[in-house]
N, CA, C and O of each residue as an XYZ file, in Angstrom:
436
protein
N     178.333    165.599     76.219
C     179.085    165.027     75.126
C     180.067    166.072     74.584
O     179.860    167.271     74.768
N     181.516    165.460     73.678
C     182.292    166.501     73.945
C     181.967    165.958     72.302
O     181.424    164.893     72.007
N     182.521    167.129     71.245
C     182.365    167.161     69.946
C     183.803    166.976     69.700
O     184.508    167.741     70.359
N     184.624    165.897     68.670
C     185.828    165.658     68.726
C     186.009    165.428     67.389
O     186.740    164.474     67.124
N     185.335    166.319     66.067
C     185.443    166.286     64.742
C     187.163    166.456     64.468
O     187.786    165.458     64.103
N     187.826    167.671     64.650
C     189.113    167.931     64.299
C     189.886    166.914     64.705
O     190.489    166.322     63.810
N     190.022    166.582     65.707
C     191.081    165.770     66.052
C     191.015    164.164     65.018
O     191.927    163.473     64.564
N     189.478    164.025     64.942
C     189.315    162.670     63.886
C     189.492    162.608     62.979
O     189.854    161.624     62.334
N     189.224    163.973     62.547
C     189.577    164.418     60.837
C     191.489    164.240     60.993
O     192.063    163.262     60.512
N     192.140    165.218     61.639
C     193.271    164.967     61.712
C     193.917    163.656     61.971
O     195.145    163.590     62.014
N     193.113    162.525     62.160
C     194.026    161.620     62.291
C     193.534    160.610     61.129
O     193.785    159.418     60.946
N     193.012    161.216     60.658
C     192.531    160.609     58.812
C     193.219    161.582     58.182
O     192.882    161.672     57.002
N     194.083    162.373     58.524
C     194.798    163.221     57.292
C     194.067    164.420     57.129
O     194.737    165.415     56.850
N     192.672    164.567     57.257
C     192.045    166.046     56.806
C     192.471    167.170     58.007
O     192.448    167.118     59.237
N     192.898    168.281     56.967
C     193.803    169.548     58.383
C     192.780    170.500     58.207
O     192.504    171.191     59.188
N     192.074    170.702     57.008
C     191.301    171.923     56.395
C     189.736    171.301     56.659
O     189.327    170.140     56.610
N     189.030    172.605     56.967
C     187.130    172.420     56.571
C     186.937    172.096     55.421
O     186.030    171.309     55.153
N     187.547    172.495     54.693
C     187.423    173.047     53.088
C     186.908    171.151     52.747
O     185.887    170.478     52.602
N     188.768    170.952     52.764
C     188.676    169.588     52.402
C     187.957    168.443     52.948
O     187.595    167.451     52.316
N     187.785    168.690     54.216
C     186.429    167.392     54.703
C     184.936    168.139     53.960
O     184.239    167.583     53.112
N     184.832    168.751     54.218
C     183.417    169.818     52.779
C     182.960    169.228     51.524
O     181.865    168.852     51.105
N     184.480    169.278     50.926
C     184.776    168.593     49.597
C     184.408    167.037     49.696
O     183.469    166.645     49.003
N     184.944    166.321     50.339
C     185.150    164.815     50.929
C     183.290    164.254     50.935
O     182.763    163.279     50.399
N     182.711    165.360     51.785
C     181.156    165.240     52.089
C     180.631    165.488     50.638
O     179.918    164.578     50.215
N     180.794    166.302     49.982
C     180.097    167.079     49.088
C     180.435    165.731     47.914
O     179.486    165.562     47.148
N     181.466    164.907     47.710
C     181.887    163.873     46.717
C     180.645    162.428     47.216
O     180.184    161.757     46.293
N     180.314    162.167     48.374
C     179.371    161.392     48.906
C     178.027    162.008     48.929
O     177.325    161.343     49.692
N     177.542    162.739     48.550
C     176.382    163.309     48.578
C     175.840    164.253     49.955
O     174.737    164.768     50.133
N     176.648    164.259     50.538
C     176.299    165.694     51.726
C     176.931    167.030     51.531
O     178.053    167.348     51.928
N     175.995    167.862     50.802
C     176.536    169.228     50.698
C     175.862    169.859     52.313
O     174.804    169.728     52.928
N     177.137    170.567     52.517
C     177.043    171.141     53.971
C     177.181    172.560     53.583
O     177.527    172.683     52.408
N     176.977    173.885     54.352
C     177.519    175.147     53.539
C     178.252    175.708     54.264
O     177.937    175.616     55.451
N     179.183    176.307     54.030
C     180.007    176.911     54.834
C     179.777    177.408     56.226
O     180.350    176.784     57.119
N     179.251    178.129     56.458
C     178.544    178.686     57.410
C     178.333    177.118     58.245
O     179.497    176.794     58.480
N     177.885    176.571     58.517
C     177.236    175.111     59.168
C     178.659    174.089     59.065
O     179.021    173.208     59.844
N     179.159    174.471     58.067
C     181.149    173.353     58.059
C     181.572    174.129     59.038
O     182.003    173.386     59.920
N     181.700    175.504     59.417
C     182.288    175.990     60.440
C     182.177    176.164     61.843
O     182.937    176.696     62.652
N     180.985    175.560     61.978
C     180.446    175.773     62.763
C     180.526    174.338     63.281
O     180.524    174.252     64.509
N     180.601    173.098     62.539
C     180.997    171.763     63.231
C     182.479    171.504     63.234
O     183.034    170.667     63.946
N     183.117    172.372     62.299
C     184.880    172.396     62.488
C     185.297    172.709     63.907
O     185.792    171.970     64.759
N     184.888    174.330     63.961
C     185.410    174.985     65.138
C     184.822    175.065     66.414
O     185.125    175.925     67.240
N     183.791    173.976     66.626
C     183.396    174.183     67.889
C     181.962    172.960     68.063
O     181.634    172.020     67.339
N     181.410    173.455     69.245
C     180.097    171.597     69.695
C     179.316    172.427     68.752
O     179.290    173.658     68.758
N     178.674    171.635     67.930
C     177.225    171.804     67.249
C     176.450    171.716     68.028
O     176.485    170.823     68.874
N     175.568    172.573     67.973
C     174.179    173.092     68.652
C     173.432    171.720     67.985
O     173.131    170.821     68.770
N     173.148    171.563     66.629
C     172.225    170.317     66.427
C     172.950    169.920     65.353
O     173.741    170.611     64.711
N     172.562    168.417     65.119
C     173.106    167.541     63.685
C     172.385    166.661     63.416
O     172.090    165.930     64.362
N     171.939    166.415     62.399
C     171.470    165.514     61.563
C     172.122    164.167     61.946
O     173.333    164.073     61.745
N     171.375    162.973     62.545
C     171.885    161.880     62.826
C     172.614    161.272     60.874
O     173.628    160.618     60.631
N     171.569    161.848     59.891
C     172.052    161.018     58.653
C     173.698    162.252     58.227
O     174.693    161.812     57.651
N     173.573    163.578     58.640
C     175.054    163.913     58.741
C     176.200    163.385     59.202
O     177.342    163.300     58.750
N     175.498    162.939     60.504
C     176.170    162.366     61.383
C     177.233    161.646     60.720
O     178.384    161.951     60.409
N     176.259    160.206     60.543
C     176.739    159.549     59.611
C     177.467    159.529     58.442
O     178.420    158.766     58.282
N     177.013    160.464     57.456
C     177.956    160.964     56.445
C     179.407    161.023     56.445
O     180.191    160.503     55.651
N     179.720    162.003     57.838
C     180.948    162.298     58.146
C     181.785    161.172     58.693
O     183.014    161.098     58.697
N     180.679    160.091     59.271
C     181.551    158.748     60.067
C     181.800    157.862     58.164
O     182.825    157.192     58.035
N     181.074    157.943     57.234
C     182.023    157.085     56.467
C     182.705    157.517     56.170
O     183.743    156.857     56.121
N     182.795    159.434     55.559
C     184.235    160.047     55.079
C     185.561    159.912     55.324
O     186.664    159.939     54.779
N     184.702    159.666     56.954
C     186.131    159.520     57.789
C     186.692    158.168     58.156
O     187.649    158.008     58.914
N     186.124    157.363     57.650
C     186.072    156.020     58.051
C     186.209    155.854     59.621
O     187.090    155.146     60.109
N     185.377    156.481     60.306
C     185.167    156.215     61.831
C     183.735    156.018     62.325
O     182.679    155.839     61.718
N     183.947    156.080     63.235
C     182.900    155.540     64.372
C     181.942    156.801     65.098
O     182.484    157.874     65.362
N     180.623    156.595     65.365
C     180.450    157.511     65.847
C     180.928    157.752     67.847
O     180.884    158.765     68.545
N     181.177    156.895     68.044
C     181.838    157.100     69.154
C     183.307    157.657     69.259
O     183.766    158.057     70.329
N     184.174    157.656     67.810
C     185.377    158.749     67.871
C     185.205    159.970     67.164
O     186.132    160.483     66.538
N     183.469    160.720     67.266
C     183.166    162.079     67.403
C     182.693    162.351     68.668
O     183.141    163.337     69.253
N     181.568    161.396     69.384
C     181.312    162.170     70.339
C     181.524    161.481     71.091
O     181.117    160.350     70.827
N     182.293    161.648     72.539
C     183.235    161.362     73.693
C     182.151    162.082     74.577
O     181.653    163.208     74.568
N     181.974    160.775     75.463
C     180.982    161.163     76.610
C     181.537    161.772     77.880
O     182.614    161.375     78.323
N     180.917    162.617     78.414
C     181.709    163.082     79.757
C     180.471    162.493     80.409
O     179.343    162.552     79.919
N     180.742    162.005     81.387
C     179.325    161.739     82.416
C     179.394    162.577     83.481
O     178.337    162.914     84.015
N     180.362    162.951     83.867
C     180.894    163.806     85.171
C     180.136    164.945     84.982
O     180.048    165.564     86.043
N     179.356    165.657     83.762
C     178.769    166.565     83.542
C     177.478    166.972     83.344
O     177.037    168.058     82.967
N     176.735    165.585     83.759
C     175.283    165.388     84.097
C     175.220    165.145     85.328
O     176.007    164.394     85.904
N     173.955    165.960     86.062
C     174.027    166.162     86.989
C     172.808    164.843     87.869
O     171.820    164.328     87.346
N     173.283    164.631     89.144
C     171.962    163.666     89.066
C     170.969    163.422     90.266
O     171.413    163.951     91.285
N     170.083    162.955     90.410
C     168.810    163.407     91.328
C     169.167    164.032     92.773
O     170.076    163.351     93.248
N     168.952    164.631     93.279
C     169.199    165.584     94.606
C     170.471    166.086     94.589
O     170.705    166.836     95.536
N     171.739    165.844     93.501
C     172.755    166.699     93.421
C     173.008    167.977     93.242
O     174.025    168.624     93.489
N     171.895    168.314     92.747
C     172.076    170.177     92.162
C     171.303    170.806     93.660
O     171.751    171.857     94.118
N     170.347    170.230     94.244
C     169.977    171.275     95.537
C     171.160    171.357     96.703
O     171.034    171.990     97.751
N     172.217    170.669     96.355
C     173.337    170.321     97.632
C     174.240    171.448     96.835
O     174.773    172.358     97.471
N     174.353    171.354     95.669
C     175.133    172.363     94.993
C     174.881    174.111     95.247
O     175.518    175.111     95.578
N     173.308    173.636     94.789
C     172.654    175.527     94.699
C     173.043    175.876     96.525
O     173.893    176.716     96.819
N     172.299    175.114     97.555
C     172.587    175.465     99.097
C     174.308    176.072     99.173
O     174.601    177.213     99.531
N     175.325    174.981     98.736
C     176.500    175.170     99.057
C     177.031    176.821     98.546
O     177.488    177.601     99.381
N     176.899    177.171     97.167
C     177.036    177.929     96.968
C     176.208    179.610     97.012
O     176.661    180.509     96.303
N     175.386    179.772     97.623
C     174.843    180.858     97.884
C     175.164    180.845    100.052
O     174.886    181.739    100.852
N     175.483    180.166    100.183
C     175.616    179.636    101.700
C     176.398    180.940    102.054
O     177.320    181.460    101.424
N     175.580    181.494    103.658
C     175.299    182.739    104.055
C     176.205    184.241    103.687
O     176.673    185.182    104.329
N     176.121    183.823    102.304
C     176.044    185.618    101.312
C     174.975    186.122    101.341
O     174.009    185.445    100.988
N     174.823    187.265    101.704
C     173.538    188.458    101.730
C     173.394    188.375    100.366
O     174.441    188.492     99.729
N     172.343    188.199     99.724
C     171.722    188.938     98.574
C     171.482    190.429     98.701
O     171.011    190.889     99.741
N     171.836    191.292     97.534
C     171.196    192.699     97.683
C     169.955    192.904     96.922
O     169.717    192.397     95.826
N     169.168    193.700     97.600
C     168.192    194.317     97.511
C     168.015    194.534     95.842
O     168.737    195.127     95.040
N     166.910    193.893     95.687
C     166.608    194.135     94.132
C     166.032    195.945     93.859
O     165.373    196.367     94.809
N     166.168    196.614     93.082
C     166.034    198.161     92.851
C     165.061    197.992     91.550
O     165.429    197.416     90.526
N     164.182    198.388     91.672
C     163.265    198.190     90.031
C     164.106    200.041     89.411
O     164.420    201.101     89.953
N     164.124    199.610     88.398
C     164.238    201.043     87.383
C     163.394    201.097     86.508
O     163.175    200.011     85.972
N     162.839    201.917     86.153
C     162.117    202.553     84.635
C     162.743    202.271     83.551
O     163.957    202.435     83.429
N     161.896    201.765     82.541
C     162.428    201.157     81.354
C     162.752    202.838     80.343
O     163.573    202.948     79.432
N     162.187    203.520     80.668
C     162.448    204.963     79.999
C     163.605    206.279     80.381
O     163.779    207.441     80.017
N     164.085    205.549     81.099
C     165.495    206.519     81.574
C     164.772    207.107     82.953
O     165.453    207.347     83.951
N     163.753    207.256     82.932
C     163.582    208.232     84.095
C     163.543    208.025     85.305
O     162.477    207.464     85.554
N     164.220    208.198     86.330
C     164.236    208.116     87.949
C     162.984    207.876     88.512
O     161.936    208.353     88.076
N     163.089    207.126     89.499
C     161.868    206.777     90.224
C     161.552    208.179     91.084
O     162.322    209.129     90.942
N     160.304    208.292     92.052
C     160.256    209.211     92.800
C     160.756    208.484     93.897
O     160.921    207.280     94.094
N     161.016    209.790     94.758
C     161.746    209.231     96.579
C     160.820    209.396     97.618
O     159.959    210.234     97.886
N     161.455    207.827     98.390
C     160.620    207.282     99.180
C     160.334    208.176    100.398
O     159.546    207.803    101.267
């Protein structure tokens, strides 16, 4: 799922965090800075489905014009072992080397 807050806000007029913040905070969702910036500028790690919501009446939208599905980006049953084969396909791996977690050199073999 792709996170598509700015562009929705922008086409309701909101350009600033500040002011969709404000917008939430007038409906009863105080958000805090830290967590507004973090759904402004980039995918939220997690959200509150009743946030969710919050922000779809502020904005008078939908929750389908925040989150835009990619499907192309789920992967699906026996596709990833055709993937992992293709790409390691006959490159040598090197030799794993253990080191000492204390700086100090191993002895020689």
């Amino acid at each position: 799922m792709r996170w598509n807050l700015r562009l929705t806000a922008a086409n309701k007029g909101v350009w600033k965090a500040s002011e969709l913040q404000r917008n939430l905070a007038k409906h009863g969702l105080v958000i805090s800075a830290g967590k507004m910036s973090g759904l402004w500028s980039g995918q939220p790690v997690s959200l509150k489905l009743e946030d969710l919501d919050g922000i779809c009446v502020v904005l008078g939208r939908e929750i389908g014009d925040l989150l835009i599905p990619e499907p192309e980006k789920v992967s699906r049953p026996g596709q990833a072992e055709t993937e992992r084969a293709a790409v390691g396909a006959g490159i040598p791996t090197p030799a794993v080397i253990p080191k000492r977690r204390d700086g100090r050199s191993l002895p020689p073999e």
